[in-house]
N, CA, C and O atoms as a Tinker XYZ file with bonds, in Angstrom:
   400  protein
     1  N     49.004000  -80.844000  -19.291000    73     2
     2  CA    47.936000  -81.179000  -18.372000    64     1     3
     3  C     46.908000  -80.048000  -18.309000    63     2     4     5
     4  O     45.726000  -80.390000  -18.348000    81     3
     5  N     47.239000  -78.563000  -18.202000    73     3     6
     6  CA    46.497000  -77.342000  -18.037000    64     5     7
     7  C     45.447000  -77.694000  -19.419000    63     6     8     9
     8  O     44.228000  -77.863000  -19.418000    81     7
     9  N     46.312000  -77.726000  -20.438000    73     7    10
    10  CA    45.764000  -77.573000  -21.682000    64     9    11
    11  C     44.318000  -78.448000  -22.111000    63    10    12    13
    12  O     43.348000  -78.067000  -22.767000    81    11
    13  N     44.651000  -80.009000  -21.340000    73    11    14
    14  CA    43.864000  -80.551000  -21.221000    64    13    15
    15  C     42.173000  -80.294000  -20.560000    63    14    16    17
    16  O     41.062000  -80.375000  -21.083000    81    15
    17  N     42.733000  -79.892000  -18.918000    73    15    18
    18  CA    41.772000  -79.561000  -18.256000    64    17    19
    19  C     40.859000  -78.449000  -18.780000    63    18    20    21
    20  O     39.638000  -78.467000  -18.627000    81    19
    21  N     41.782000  -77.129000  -19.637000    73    19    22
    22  CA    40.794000  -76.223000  -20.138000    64    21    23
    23  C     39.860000  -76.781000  -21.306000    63    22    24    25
    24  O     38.697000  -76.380000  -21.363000    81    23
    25  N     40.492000  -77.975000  -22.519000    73    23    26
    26  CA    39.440000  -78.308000  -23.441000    64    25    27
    27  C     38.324000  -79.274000  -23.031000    63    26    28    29
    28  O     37.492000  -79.789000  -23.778000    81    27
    29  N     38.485000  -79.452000  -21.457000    73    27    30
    30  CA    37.482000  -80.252000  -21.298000    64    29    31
    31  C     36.280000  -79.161000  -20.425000    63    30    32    33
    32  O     35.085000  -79.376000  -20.222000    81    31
    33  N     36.917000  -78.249000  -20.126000    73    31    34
    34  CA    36.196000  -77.439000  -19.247000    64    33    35
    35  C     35.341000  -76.736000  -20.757000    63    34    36    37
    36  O     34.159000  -76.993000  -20.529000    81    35
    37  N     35.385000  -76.254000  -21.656000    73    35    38
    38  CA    34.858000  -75.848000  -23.150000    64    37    39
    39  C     33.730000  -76.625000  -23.378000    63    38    40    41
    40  O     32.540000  -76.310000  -23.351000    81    39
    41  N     34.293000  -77.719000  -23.613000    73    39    42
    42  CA    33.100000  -78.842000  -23.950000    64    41    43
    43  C     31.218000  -78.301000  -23.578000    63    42    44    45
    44  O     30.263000  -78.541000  -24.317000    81    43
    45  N     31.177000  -77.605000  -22.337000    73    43    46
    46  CA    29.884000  -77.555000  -22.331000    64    45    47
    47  C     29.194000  -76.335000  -23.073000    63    46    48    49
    48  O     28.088000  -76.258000  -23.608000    81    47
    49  N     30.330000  -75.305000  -22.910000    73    47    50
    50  CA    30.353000  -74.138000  -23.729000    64    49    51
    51  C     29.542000  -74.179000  -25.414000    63    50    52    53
    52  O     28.652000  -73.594000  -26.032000    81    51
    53  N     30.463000  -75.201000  -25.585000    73    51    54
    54  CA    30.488000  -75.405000  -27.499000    64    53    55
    55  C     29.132000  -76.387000  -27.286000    63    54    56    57
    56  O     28.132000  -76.077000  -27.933000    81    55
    57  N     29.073000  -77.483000  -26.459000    73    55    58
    58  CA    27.192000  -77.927000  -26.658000    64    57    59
    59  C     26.475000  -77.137000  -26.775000    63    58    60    61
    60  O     25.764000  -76.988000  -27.769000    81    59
    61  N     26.489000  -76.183000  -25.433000    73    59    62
    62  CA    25.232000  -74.865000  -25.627000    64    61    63
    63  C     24.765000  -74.203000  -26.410000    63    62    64    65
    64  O     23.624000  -73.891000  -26.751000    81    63
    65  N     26.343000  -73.860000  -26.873000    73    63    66
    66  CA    26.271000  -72.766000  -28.386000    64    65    67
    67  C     25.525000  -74.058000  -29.800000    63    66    68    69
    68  O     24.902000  -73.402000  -30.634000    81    67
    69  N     25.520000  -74.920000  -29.980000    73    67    70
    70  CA    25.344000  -76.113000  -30.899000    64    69    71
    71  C     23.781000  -76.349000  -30.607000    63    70    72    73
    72  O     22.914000  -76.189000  -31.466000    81    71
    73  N     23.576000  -76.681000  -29.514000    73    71    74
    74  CA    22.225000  -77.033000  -29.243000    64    73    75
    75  C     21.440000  -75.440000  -29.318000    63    74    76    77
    76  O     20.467000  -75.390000  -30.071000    81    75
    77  N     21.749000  -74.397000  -28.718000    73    75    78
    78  CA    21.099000  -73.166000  -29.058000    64    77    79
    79  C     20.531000  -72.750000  -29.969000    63    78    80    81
    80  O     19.373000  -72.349000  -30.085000    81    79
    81  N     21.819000  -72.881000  -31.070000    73    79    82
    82  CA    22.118000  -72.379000  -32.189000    64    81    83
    83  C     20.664000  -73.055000  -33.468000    63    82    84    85
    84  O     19.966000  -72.574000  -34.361000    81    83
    85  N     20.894000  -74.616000  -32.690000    73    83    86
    86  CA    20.293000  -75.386000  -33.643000    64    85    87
    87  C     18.571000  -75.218000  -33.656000    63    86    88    89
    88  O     17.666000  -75.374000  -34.476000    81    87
    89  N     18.737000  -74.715000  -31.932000    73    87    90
    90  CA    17.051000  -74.717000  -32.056000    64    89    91
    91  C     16.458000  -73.773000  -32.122000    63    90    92    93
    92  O     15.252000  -73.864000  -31.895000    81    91
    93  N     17.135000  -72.217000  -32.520000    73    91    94
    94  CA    16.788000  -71.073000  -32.961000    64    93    95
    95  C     16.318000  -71.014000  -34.258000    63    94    96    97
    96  O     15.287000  -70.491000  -34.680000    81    95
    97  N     17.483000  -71.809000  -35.040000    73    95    98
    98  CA    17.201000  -72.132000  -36.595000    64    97    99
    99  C     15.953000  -73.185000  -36.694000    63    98   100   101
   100  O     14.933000  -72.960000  -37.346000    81    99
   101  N     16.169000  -74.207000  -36.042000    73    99   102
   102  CA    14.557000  -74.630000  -36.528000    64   101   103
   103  C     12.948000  -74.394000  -35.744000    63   102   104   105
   104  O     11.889000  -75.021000  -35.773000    81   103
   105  N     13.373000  -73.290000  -35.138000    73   103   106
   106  CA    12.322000  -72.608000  -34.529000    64   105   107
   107  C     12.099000  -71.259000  -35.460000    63   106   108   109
   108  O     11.082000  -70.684000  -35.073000    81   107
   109  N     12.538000  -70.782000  -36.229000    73   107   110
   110  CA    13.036000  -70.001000  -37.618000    64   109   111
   111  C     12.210000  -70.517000  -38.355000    63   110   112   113
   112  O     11.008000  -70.255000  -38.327000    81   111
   113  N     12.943000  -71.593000  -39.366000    73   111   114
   114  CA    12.438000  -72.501000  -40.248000    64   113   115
   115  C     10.742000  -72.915000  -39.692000    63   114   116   117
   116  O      9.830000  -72.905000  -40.518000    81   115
   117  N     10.560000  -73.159000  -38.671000    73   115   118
   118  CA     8.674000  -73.811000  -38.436000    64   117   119
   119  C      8.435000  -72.679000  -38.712000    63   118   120   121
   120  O      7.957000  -72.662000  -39.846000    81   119
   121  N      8.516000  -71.496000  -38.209000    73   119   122
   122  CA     7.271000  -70.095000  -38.211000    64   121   123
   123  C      7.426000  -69.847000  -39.734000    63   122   124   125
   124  O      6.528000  -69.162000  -40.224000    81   123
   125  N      8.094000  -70.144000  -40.310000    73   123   126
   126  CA     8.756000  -69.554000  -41.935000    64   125   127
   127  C      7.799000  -70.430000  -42.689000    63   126   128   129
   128  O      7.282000  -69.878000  -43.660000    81   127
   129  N      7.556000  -71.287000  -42.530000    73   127   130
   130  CA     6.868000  -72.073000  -43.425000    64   129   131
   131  C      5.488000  -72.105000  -43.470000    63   130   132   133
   132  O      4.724000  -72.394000  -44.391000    81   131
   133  N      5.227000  -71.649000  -41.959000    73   131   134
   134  CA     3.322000  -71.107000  -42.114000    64   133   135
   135  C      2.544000  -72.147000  -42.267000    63   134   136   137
   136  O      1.366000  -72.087000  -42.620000    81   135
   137  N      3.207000  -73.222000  -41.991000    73   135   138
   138  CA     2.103000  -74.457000  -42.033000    64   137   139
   139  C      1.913000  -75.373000  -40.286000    63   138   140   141
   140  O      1.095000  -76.109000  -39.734000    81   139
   141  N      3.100000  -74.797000  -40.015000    73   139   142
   142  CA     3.774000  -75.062000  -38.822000    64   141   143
   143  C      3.651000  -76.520000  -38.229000    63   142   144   145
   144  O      2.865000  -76.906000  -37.364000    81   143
   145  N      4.458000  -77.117000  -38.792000    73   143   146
   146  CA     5.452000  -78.390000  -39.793000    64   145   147
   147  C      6.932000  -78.329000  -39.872000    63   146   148   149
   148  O      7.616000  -77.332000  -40.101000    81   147
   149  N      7.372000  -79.699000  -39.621000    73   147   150
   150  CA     9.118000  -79.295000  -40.131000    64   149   151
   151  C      8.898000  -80.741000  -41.380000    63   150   152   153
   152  O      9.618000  -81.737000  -41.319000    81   151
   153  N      7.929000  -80.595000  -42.299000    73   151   154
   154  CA     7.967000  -82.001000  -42.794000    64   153   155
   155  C      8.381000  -81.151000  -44.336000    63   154   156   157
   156  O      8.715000  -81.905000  -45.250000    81   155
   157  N      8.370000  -79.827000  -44.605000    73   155   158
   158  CA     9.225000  -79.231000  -46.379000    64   157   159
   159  C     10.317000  -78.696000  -45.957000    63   158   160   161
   160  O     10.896000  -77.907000  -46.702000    81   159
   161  N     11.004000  -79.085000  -44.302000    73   159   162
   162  CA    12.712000  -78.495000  -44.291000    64   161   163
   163  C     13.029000  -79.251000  -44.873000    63   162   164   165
   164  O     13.227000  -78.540000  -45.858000    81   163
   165  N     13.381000  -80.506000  -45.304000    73   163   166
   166  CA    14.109000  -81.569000  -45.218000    64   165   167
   167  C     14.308000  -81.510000  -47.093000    63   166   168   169
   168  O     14.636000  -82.547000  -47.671000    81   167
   169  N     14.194000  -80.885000  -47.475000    73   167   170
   170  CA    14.664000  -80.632000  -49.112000    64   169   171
   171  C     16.021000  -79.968000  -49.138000    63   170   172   173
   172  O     16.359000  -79.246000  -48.200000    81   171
   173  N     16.736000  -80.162000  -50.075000    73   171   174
   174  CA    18.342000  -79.495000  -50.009000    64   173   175
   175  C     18.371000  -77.902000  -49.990000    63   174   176   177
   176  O     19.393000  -77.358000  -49.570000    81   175
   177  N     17.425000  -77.218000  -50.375000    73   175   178
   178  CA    17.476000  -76.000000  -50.670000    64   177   179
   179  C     17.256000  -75.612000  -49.455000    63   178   180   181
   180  O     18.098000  -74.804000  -49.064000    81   179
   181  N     16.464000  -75.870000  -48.721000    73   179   182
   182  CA    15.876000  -76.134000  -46.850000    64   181   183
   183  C     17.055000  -75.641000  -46.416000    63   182   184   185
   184  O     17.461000  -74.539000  -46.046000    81   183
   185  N     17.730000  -77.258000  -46.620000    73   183   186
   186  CA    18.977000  -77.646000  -45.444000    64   185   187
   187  C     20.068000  -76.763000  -45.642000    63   186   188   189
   188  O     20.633000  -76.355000  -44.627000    81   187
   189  N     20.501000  -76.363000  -46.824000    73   187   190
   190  CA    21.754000  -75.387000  -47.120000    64   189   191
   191  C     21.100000  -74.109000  -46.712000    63   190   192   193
   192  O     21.994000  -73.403000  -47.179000    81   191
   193  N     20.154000  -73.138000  -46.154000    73   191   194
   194  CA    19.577000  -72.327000  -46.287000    64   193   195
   195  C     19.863000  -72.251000  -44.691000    63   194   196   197
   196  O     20.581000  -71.321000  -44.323000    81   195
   197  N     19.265000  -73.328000  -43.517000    73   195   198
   198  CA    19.536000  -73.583000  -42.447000    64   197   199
   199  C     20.752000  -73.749000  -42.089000    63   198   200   201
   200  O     20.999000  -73.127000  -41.056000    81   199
   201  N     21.719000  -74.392000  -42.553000    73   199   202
   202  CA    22.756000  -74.685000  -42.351000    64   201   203
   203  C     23.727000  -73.023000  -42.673000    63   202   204   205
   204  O     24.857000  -72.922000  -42.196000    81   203
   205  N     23.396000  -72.385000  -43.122000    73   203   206
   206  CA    23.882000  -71.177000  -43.558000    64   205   207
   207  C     23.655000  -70.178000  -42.312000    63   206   208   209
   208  O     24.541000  -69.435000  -41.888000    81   207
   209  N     22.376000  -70.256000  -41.790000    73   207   210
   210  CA    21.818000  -69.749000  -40.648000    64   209   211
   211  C     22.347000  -70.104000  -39.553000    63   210   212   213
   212  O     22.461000  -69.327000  -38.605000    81   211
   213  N     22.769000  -71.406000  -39.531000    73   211   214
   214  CA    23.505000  -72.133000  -38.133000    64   213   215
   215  C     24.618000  -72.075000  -38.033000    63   214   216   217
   216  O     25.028000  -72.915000  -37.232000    81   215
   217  N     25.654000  -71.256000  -38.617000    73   215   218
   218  CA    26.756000  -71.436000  -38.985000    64   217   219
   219  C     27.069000  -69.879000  -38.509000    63   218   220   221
   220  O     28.009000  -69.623000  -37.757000    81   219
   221  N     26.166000  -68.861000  -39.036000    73   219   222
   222  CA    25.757000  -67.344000  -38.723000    64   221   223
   223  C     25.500000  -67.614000  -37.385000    63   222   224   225
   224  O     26.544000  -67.213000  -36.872000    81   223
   225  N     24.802000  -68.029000  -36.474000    73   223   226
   226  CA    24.753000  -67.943000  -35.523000    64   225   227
   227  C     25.654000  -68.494000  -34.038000    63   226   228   229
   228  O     25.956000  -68.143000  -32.897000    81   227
   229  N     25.796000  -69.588000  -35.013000    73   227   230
   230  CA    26.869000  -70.539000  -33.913000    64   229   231
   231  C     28.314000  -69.083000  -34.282000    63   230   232   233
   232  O     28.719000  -68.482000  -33.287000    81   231
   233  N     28.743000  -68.805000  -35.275000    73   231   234
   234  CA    29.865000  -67.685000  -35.148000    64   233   235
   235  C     29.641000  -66.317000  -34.020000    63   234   236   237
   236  O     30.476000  -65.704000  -33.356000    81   235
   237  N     27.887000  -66.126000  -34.153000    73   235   238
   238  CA    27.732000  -64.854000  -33.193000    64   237   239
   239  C     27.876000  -65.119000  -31.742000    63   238   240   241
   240  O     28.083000  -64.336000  -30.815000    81   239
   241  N     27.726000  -66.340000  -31.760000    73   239   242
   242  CA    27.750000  -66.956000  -29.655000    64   241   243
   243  C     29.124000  -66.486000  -29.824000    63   242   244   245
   244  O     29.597000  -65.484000  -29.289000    81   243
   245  N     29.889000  -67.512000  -30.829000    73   243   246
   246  CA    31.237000  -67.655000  -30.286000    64   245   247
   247  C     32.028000  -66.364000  -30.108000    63   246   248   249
   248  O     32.879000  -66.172000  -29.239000    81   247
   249  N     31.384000  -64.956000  -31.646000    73   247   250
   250  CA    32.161000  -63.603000  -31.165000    64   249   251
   251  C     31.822000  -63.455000  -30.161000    63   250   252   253
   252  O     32.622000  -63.722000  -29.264000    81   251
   253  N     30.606000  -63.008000  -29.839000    73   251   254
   254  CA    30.064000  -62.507000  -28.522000    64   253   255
   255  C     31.171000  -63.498000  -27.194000    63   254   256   257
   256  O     31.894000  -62.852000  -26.435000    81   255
   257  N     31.140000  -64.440000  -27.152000    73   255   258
   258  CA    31.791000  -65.223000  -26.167000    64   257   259
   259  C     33.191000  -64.545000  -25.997000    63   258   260   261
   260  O     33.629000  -63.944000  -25.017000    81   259
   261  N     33.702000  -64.765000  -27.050000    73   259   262
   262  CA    35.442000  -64.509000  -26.874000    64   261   263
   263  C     35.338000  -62.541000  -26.467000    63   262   264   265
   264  O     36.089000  -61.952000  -25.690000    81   263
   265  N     34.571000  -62.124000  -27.006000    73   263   266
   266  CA    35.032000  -60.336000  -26.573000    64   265   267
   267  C     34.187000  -60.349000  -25.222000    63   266   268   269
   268  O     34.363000  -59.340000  -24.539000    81   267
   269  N     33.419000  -61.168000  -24.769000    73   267   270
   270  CA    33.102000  -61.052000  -23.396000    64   269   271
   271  C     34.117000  -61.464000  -22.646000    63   270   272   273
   272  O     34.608000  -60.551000  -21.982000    81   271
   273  N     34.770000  -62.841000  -22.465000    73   271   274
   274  CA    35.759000  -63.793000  -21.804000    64   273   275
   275  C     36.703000  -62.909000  -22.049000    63   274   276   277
   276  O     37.438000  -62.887000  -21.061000    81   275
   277  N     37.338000  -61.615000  -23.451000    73   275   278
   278  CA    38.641000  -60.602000  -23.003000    64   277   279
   279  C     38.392000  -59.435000  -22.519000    63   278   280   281
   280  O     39.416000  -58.759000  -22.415000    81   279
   281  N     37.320000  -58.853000  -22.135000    73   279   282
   282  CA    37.137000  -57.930000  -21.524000    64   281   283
   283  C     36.583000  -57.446000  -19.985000    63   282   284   285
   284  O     36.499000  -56.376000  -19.382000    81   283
   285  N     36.198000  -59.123000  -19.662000    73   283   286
   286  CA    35.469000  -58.753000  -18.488000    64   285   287
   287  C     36.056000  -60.160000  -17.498000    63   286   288   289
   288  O     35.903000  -60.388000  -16.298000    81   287
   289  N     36.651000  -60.813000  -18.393000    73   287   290
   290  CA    37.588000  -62.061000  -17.646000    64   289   291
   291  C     36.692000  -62.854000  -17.019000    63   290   292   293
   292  O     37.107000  -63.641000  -16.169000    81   291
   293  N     35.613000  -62.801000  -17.263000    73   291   294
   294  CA    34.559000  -64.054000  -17.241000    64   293   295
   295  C     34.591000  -64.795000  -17.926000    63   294   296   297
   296  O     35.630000  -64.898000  -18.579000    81   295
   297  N     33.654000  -65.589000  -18.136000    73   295   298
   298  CA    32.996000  -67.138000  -19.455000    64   297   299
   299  C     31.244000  -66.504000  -18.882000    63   298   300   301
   300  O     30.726000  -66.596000  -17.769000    81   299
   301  N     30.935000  -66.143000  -19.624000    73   299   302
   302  CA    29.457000  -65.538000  -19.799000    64   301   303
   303  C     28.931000  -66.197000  -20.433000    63   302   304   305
   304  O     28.328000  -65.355000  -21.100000    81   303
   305  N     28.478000  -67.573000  -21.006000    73   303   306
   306  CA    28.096000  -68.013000  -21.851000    64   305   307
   307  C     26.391000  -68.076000  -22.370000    63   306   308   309
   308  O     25.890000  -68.121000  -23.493000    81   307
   309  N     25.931000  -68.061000  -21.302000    73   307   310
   310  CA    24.311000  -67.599000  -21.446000    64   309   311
   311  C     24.180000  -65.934000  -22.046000    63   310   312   313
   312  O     23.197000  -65.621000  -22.717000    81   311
   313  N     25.120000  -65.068000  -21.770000    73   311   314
   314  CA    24.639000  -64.069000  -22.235000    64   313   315
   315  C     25.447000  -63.949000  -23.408000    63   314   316   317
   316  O     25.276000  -62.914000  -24.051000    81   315
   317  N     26.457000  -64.934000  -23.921000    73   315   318
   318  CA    26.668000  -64.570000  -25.344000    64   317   319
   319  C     25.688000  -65.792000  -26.055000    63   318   320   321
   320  O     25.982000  -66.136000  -27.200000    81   319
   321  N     25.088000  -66.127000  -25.703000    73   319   322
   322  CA    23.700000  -66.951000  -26.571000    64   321   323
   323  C     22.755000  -65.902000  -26.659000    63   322   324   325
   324  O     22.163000  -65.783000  -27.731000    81   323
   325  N     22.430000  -64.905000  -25.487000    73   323   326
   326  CA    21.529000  -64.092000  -26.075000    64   325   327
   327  C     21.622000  -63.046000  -26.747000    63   326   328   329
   328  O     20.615000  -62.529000  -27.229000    81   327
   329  N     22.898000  -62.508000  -26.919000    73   327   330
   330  CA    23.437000  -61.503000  -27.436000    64   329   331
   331  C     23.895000  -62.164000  -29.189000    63   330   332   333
   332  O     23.488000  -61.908000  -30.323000    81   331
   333  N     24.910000  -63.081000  -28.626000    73   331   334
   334  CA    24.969000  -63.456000  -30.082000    64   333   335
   335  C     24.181000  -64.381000  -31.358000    63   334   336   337
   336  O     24.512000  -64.421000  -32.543000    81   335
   337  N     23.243000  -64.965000  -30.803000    73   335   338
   338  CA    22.512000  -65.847000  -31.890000    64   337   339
   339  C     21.929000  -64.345000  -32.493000    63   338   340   341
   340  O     22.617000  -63.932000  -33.427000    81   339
   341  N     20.943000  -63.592000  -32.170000    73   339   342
   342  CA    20.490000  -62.774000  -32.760000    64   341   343
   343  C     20.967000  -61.786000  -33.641000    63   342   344   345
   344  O     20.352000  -61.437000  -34.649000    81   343
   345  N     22.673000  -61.067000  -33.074000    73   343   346
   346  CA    23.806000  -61.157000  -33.547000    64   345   347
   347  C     23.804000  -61.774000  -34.984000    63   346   348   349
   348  O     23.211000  -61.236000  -35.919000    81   347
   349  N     24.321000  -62.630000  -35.065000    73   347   350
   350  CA    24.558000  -63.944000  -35.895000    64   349   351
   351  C     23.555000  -63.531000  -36.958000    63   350   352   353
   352  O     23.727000  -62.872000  -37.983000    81   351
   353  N     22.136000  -64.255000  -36.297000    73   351   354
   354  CA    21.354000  -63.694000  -37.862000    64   353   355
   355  C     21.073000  -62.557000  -38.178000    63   354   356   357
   356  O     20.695000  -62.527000  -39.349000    81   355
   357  N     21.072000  -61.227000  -37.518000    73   355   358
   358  CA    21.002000  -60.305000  -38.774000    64   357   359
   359  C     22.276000  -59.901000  -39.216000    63   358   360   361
   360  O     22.184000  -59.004000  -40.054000    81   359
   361  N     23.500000  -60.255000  -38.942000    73   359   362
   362  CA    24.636000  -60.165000  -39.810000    64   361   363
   363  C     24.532000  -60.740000  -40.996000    63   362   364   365
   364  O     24.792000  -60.095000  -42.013000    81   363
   365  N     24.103000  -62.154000  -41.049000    73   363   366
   366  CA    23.802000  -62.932000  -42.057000    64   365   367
   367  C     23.120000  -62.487000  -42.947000    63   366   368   369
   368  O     23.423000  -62.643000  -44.130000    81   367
   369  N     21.543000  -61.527000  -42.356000    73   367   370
   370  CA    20.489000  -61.393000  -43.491000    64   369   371
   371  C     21.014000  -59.702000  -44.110000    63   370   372   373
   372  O     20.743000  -59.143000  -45.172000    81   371
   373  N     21.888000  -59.230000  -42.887000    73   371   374
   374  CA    22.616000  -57.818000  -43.739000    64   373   375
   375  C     22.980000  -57.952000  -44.862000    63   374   376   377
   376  O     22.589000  -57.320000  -45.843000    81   375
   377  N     24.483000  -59.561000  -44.774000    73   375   378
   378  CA    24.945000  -59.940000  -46.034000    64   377   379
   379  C     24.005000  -60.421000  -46.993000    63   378   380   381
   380  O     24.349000  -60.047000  -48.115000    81   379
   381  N     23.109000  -61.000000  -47.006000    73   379   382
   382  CA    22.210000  -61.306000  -47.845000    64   381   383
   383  C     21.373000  -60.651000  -49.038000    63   382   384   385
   384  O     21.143000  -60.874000  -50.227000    81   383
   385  N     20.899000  -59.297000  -47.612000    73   383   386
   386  CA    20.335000  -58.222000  -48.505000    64   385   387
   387  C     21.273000  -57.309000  -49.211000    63   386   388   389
   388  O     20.760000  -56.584000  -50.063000    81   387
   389  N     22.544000  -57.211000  -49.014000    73   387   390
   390  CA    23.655000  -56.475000  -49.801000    64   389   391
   391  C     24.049000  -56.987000  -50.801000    63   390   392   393
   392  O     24.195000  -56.416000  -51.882000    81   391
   393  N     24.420000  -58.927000  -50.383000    73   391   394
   394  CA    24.268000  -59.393000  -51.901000    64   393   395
   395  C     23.656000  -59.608000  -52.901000    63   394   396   397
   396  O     24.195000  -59.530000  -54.004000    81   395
   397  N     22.579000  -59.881000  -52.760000    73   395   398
   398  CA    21.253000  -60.084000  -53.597000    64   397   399
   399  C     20.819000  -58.990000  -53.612000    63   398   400
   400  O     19.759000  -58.754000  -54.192000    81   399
């Protein structure tokens, strides 16, 4: 029963981080394109490029979330959106520029 009540209590958590996440990246993607348009995301090279980004970021809410929620025994979730999306992408573009 506990177990229950806590994955439903999450639920709004993981929207936030999803909807955040999503509209950082295509608020990203418009200024990136300089035409300021979302009508040349929609090509595969776009979408895997974004989707790479959203994936980087939705992970930085969620670190940021979990080392906030064990250290301070809160659910902070607004401040691991602001801490971690940004988080998120320059981890991503670190790895990027190290790999390439």
């Amino acid at each position: 029963m506990n177990a229950q009540i806590q994955t439903v209590k999450q639920w709004p958590v993981v929207s936030l981080f999803f909807i955040s996440s999503l509209a950082m990246c295509l608020f990203l993607f418009f200024i990136d394109e300089g035409n300021y348009h979302l009508k040349g995301l929609f090509t595969p090279s776009n979408i895997l490029a974004m989707s790479l980004y959203f994936i980087a970021v939705l992970l930085g809410q969620t670190f940021v979330y979990a080392i906030l929620e064990k250290f301070s025994n809160k659910r902070q979730p607004i401040m691991s959106v602001i801490i971690g999306a940004p988080l998120g992408a320059i981890a991503l573009m670190c790895i990027f520029g190290y790999v390439i």
